[in-house]
LUMVO-536708 format. One record per residue (C-alpha): x, y, z; residue in three letters. Coordinates in pm, whole numbers, padded with zeros to 5 digits, always signed. Layout:
! LUMVO-536708
XYZALA...
This chain:
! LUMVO-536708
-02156+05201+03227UNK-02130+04823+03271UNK-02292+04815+02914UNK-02086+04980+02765UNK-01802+04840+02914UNK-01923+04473+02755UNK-02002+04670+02426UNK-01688+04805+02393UNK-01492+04495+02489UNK-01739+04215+02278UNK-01518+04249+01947UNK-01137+04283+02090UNK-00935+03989+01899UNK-00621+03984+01844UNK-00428+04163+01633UNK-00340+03888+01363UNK-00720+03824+01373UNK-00761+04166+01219UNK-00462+04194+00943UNK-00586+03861+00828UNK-00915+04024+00769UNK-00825+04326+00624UNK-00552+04172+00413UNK-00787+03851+00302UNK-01061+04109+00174UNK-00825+04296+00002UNK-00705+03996-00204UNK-01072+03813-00267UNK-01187+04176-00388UNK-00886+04177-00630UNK-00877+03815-00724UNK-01246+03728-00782UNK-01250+03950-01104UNK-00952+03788-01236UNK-01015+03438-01170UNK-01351+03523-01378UNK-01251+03684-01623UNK-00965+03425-01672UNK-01220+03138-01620UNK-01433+03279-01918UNK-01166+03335-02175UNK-01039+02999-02076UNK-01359+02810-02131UNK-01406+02962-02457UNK-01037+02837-02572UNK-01079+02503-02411UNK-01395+02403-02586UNK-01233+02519-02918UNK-00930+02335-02844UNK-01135+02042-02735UNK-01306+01994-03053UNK-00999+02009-03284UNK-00905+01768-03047UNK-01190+01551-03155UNK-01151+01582-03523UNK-00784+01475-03469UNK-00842+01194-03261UNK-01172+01067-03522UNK-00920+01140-03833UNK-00631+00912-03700UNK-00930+00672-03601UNK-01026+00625-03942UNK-00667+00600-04100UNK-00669+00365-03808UNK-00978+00182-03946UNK-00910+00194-04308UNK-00576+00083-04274UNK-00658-00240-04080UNK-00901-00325-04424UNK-00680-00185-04651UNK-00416-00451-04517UNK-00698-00708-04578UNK-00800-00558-04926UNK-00389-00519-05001UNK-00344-00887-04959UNK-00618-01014-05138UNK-00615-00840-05435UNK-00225-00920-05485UNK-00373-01302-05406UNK-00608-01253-05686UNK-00336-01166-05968UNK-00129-01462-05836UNK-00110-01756-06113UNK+00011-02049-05854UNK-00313-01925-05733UNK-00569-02034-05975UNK-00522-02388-05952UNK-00657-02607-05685UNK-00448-02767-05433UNK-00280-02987-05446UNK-00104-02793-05740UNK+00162-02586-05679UNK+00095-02626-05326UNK+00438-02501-05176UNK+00393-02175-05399UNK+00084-02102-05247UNK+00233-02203-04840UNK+00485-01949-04959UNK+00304-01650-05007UNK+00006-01721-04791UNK+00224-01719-04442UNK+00394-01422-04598UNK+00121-01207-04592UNK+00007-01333-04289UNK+00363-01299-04152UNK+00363-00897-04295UNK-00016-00851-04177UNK-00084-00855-03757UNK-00409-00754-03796UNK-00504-01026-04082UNK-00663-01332-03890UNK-00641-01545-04178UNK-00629-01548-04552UNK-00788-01825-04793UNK-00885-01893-05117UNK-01184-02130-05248UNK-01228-02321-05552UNK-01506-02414-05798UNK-01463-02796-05733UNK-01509-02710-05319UNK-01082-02744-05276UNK-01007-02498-04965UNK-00653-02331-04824UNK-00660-02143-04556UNK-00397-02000-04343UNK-00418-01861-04042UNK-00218-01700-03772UNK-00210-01816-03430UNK+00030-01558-03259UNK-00195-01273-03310UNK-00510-01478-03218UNK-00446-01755-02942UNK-00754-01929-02971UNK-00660-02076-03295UNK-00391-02246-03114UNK-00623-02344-02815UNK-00886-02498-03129UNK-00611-02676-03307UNK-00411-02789-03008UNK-00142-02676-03170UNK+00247-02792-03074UNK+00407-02522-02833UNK+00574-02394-03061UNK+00344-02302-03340UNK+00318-01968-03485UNK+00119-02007-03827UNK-00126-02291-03967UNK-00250-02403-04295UNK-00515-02594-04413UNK-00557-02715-04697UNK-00887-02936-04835UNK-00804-03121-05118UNK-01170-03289-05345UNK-00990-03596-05522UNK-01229-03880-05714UNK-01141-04124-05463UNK-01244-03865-05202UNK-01155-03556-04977UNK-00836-03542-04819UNK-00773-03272-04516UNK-00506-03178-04329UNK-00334-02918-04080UNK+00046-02815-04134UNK+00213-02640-03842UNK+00475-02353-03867UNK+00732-02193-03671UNK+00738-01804-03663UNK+01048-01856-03948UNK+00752-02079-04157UNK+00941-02359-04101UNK+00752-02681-04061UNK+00731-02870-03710UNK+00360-03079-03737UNK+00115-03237-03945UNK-00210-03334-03877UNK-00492-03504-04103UNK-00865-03372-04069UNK-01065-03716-04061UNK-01401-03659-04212UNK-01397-03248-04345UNK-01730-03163-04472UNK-01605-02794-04509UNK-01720-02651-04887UNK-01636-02305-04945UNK-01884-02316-05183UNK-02146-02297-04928UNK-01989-01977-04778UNK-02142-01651-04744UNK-01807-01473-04861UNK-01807-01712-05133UNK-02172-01695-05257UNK-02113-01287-05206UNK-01794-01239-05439UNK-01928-01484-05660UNK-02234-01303-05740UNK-02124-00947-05723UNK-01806-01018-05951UNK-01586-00812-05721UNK-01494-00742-05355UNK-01736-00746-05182UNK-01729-00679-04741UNK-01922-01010-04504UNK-02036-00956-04172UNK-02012-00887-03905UNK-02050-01285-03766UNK-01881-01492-03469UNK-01618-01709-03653UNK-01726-02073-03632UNK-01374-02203-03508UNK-01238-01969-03319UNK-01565-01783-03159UNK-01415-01407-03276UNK-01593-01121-03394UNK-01499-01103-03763UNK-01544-00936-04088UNK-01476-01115-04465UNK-01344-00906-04735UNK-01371-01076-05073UNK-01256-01067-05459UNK-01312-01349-05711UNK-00988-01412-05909UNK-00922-01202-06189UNK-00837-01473-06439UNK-01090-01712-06307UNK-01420-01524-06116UNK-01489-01886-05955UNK-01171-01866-05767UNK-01241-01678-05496UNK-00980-01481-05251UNK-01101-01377-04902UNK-00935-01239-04580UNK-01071-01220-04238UNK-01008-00891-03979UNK-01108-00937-03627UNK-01333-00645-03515UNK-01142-00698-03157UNK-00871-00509-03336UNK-01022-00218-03439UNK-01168-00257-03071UNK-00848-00169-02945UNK-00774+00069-03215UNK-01102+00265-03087UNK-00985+00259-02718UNK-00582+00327-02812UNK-00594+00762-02844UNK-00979+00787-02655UNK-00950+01174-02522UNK-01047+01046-02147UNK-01174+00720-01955UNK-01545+00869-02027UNK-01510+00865-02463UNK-01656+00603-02635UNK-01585+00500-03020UNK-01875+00324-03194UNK-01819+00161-03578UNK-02179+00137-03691UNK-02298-00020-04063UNK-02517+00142-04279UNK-02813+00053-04117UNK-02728+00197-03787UNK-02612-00187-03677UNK-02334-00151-03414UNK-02068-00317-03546UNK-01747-00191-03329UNK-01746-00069-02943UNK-01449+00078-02769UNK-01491-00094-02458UNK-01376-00473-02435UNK-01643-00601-02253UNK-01941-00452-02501UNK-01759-00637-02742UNK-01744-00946-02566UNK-02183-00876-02538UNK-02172-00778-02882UNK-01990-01102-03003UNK-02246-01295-02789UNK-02558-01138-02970UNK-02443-01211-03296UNK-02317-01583-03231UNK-02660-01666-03071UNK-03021-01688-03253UNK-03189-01350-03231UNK-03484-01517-03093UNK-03301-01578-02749UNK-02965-01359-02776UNK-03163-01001-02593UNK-03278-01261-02365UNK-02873-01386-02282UNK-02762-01021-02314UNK-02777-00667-02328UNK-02554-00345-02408UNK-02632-00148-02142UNK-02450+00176-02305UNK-02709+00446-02259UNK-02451+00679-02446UNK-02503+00441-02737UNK-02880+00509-02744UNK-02838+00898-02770UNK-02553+00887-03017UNK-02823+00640-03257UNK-03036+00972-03225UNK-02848+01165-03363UNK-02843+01336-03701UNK-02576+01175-03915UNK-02665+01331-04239UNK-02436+01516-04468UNK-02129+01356-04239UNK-01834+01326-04424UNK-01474+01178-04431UNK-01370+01451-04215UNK-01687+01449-03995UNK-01898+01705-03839UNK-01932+01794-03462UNK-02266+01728-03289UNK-02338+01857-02954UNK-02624+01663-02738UNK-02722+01635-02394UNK-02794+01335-02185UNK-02918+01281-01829UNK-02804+01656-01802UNK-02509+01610-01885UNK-02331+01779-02240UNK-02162+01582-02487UNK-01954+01605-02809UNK-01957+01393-03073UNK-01714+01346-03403UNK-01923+01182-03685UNK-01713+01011-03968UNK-01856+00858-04249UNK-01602+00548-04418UNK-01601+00454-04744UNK-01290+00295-04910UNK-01236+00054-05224UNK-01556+00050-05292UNK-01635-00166-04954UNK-01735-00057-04608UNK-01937+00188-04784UNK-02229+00325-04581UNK-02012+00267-04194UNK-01944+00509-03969UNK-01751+00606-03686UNK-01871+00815-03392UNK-01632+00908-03131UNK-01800+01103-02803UNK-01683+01214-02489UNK-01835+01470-02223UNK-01777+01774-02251UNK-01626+01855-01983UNK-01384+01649-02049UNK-01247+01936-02268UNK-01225+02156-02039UNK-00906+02007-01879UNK-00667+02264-02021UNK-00918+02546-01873UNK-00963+02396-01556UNK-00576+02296-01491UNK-00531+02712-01597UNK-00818+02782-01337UNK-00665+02571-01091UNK-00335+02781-01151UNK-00524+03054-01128UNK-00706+02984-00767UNK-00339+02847-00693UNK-00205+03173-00697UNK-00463+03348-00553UNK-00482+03130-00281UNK-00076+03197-00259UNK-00118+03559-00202UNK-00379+03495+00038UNK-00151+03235+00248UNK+00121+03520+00211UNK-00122+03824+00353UNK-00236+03574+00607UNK+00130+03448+00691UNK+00252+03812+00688UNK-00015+03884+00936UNK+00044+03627+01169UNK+00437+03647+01157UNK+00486+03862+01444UNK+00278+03634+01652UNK+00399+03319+01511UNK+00717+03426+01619UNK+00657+03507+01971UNK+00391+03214+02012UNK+00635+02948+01861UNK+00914+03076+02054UNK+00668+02994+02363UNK+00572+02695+02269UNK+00936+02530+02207UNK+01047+02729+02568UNK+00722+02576+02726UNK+00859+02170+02550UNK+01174+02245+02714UNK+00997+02302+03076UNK+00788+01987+03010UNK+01058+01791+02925UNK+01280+01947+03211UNK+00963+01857+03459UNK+00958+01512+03360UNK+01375+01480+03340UNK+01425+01426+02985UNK+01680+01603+02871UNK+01745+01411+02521UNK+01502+01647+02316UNK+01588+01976+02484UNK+01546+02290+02207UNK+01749+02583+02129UNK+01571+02859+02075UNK+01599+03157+01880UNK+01375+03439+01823UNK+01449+03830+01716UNK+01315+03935+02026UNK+01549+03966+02332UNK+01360+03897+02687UNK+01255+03529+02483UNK+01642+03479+02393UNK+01710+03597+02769UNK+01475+03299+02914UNK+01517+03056+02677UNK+01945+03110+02791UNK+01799+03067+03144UNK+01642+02733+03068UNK+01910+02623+02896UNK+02134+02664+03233UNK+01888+02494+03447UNK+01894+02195+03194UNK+02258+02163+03239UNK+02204+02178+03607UNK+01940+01972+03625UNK+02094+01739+03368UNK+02381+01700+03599UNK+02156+01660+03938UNK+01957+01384+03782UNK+02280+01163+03724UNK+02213+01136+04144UNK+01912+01024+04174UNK+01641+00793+04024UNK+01470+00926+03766UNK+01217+00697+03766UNK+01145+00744+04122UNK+01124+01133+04091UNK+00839+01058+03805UNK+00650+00837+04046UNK+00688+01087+04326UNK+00562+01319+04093UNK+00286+01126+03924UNK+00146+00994+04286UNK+00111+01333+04443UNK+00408+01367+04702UNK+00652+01580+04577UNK+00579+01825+04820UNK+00469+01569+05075UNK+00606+01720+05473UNK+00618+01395+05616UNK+00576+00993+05573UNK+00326+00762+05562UNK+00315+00445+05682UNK+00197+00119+05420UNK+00257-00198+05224UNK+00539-00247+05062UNK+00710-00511+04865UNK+01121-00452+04910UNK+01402-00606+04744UNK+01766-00614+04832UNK+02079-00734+04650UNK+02468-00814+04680UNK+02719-00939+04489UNK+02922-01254+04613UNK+03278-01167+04725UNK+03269-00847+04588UNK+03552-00714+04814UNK+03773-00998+04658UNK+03665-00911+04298UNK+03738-00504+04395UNK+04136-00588+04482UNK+04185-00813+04201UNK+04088-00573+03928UNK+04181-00225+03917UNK+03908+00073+03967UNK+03815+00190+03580UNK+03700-00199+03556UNK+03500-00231+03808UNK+03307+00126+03770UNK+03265-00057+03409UNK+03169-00350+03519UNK+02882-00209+03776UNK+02813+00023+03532UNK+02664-00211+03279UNK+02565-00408+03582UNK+02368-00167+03741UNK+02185-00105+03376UNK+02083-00415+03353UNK+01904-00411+03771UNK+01789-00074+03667UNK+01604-00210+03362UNK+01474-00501+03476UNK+01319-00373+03799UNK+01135-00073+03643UNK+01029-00328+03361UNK+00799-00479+03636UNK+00686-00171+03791UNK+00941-00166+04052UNK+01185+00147+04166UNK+01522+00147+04275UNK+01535+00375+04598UNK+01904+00364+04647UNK+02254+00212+04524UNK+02442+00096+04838UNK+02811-00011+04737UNK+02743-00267+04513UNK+02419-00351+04645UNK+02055-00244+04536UNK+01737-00140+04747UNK+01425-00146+04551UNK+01061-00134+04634UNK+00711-00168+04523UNK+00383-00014+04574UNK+00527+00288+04629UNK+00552+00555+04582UNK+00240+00474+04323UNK+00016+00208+04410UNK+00062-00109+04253UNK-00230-00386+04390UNK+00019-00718+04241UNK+00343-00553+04417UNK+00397-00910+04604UNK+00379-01082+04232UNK+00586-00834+04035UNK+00894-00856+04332UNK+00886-01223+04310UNK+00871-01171+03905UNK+01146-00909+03882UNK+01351-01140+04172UNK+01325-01438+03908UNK+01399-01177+03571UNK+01735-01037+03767UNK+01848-01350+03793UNK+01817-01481+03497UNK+01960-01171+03348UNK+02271-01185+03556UNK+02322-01533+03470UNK+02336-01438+03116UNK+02530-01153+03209UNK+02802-01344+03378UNK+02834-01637+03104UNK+02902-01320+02888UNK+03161-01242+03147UNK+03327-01560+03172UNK+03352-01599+02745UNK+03516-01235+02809UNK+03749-01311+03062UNK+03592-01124+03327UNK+03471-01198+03662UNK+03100-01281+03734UNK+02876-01071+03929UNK+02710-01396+04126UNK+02431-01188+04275UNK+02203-01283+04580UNK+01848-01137+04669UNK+01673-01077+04950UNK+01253-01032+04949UNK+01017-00969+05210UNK+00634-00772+05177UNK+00487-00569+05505UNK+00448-00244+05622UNK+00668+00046+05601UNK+00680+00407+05690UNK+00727+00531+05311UNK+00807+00906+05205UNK+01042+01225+05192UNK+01250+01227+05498UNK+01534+01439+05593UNK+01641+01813+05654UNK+01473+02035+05560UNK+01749+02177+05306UNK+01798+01827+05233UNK+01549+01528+05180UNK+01560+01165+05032UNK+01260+00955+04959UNK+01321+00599+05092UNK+01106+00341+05330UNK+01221+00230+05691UNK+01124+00022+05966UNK+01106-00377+06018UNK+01020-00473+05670UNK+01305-00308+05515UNK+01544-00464+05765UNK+01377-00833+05763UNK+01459-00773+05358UNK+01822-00667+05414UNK+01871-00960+05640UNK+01735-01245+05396UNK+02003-01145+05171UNK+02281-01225+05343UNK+02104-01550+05486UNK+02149-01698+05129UNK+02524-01752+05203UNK+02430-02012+05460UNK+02179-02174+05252UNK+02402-02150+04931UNK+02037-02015+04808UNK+02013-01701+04507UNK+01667-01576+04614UNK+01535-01585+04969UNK+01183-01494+05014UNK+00997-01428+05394UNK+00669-01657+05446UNK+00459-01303+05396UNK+00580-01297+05074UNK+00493-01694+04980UNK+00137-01619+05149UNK+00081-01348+04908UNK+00247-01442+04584UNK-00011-01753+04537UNK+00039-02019+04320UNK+00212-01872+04058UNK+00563-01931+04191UNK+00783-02201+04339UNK+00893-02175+04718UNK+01081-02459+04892UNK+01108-02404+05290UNK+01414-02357+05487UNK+01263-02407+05810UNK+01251-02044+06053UNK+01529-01830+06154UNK+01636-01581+06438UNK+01751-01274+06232UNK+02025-01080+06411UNK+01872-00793+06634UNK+01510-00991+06548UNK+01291-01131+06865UNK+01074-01328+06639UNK+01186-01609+06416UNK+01145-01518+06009UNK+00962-01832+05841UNK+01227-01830+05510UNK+01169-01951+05153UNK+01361-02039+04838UNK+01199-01885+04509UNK+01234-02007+04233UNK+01071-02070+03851UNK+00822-02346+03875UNK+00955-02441+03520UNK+01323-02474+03667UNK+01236-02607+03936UNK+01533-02731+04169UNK+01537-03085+04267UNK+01812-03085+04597UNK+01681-02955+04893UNK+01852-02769+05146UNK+01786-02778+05537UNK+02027-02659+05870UNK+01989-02753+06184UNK+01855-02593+06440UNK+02199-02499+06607UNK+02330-02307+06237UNK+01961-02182+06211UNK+01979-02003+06545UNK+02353-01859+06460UNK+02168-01638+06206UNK
């Protein structure tokens, strides 16, 4: 029987345990199919998708490409039809400024145009505002925008010079080349043109003045073949062109020559490796550096016959993962022939559009599975939160905070019947607590004594206060002002003395009783009275200089301390009970503070308390006094801040001294 008992009992759960199950199968059985099916279609669309994609992106690419050389072939075969242009400088020199910083001016993606002559006369122009480091080379004046050279082969010798230009080509610096052993003659893009009789394509090769990656298109004149025009593109540009439209972060672009030579890389810092290896002697440039592009290696092994202008997709895999590739073949006035342009990304970076539908898809699913979950746990979502809040409200009514206190509503009656009944009790409570010290009803509670039947008897540290003439200040101002005044008043003791672990056990007229070390234990009580003694009073005394700039009166306050044993706990009637701490200690306290009107004294501390404080506090003796209704004299102290300390000390004689 007892088996089957523990058999029958070993799968009870509740009830939104089993509509979650039951509804959460339902929906996986129902979505799984559809998400699949979905998933497949989606796949299929995405990869087509992707590779039109591709084709796009490698046919705006080449546009791209050609029309960065196409503005370089433009402007040198108008230069080439020019007549200003066929003679050599210094002839029609201002003709040839003219149009030379035009082009450049109409061109971004020109570096610099020039022309070379049979007798080894140069002009060259250049622009600096596209390419900085010409300006760095030159040091150029701030302002500079374009540059010209200009080499000039006279019988009595070469003359060379620099001419500055603003961005409106005016004129702002000259500067004479001492020494220019430049011949264009000597120039591979001269040599090239000259030979082949038309334009001919240079490079790639690290510029010798600036240090760029660059490639030299060429013509020779057409009235004069020994006259030869040539223009200079920065591969950094079609760089950037590469890396403006790449698909994801993962694509690459890749310009090779017709030899398989990269030429172009999409990312800035291959370029920067790639400009290194072709500016430094084979010999030692794989021993400076290295593309490390393993992509680049794969995409070499590729088959890149019967590639076109519009390209052909290739599919490869590497390190297991799948790749696309768009190969383009260029070819364009009769130069560049034989490059080509691969663009490659993984594949699954094509998949985007499928996987944002698939991660609709799950989104949905998942949304009818929160709802059949939800709708299964709303009944006991309801109750349980309804709890919950009712069970806050207790807390917070256990530990008298009433600040937070919830309303609750639910649909189902008995909770709207108790949370009502809580609600009453926090008025009533709410009301009670104005009467009695919170903080003291916390630390009853905390230390165990809340139900405690009678007193104990301990240590204690006690503390008692009055205000100076406050009978005098009471008929001179009417009663709303002084409830006001005690009101922030009291605040401010109320603060301070729970600030340093202290408790106020009653409010006596004006007056204060507080204590330490109980009810919870507090092994520094002696230190933290004399603290809190010295914070009151230096509260106060900001207190009443804010009185006196208001016109009010001040609260001159005077404090009595003393530390020994007490009989500490709940004591009363039954019906009826007040925590509080009696016997000599409490009265020795009571009595120091009204001593300080014969000493003129603020804070009057017993020798017990000066024993146990230490060192940590200033005490300056008044000698021993009979307390009224005391046998034994009290050895009495002044406290004070041993960084303000007093300097006038104050003695009475033994007659005044036994008065007290």
């Amino acid at each position: 029987m007892t088996e089957s008992k523990s058999t029958g009992t070993s799968f009870v759960r509740p009830l939104r345990f089993h509509l979650s199950i039951i509804i959460v199968t339902l929906l996986v059985a129902i979505s799984i199919p559809i998400i699949w099916l979905t998933y497949q279609q989606g796949s299929t669309s995405a990869l087509e998708a992707g590779e039109k994609q591709m084709k796009a992106l490698a046919r705006r690419t080449i546009d791209r490409y050609e029309s960065v050389f196409n503005n370089g072939y433009t402007a040198i075969s108008a230069t080439s039809v020019l007549q200003p242009m066929l003679s050599a400088p210094p002839a029609e020199l201002n003709a040839k400024r003219e149009f030379m910083l035009k082009v450049l001016q109409s061109s971004p993606t020109i570096d610099g145009l020039y022309l070379g002559y049979p007798d080894g006369s140069f002009i060259q122009t250049v622009n600096m505002d596209d390419n900085p480091a010409w300006a760095e080379r030159l040091s150029a004046p701030q302002n500079a925008a374009l540059a010209m050279r200009t080499v000039v082969r006279q019988s009595t010798g070469t003359l060379a010079f620099w001419v500055f230009y603003d961005a409106n080509s005016n004129p702002i610096d000259q500067r004479r080349i001492e020494d220019s052993a430049y011949d264009p003659r000597r120039r591979p893009w001269y040599r090239a043109a000259r030979s082949e009789a038309g334009p001919v394509s240079v490079g790639p090769y690290a510029t010798a003045t600036t240090n760029a990656l660059a490639l030299t298109l060429a013509m020779p004149m057409q009235k004069n073949p020994e006259v030869i025009v040539g223009v200079d593109v920065l591969l950094q540009t079609v760089s950037k062109l590469l890396a403006k439209d790449m698909v994801s972060s993962n694509a690459r672009g890749y310009v090779f020559d017709a030899e398989k030579n990269l030429i172009v890389h999409s990312d800035p810092g291959e370029m920067e490796k790639l400009l290194t290896l072709l500016s430094t002697p084979s010999k030692i440039a794989k021993d400076l550096v290295a593309i490390r592009d393993p992509v680049l290696d794969a995409v070499k092994r590729l088959d890149w016959s019967s590639s076109s202008t519009d390209g052909k997709i290739v599919r490869y895999s590497m390190n297991g993962i799948d790749y696309v590739a768009q190969i383009s073949a260029v070819s364009f006035s009769g130069m560049m022939r034989g490059n080509t342009i691969v663009i490659t990304a993984p594949l699954s970076d094509f998949t985007g559009e499928n996987e944002a539908l698939l991660r609709k898809t799950l989104l949905v699913a998942l949304a009818f599975l929160a709802a059949g979950i939800l709708a299964a746990l709303l009944i006991a979502r309801l109750i349980s939160d309804a709890l919950f809040s009712l069970a806050g409200n207790a807390r917070r009514m256990g530990d008298l905070e009433f600040s937070g206190f919830e309303k609750v509503h639910s649909r189902v009656l008995e909770i709207n019947m108790l949370s009502a009944s809580l609600a009453s009790a926090s008025e009533a409570m709410k009301s009670f607590a104005l009467y009695v010290p919170r903080e003291l009803v916390r630390r009853i509670i905390a230390s165990g004594q809340a139900v405690a039947s009678k007193a104990t008897r301990q240590d204690v540290t006690v503390l008692f206060t009055d205000i100076r003439d406050f009978t005098t200040i009471s008929e001179q101002h009417s009663p709303e002002e002084i409830v006001d005044m005690l009101s922030v008043y009291f605040e401010l003791m109320n603060e301070t003395v729970e600030a340093h672990n202290g408790v106020i056990i009653q409010y006596l007229g004006d007056s204060i009783f507080g204590m330490w070390n109980a009810p919870t234990v507090d092994p520094d009580h002696v230190a933290d009275g004399c603290r809190c003694a010295l914070a009151l009073k230096t509260r106060i005394d900001d207190l009443n200089r804010e009185n006196r700039a208001a016109g009010r009166p001040e609260l001159v306050t005077r404090f009595g301390l003393h530390t020994g044993p007490a009989v500490v706990g709940s004591v009363g009637a039954h019906s009826r009970r007040q925590y509080t701490a009696m016997g000599d200690t409490v009265n020795v306290a009571s009595r120091l503070e009204g001593i300080n009107k014969q000493f003129g004294t603020t804070i009057i501390a017993s020798g017990n308390i000066k024993a146990k404080a230490g060192d940590a506090f200033g005490f300056r003796s008044l000698g021993d006094v009979q307390a009224k209704g005391r046998m034994e004299p009290i050895e009495i102290y002044e406290l004070f801040d041993l960084d303000t300390a007093p300097t006038i000390s104050l003695s009475l004689d033994k007659t005044v001294r036994d008065t007290l």
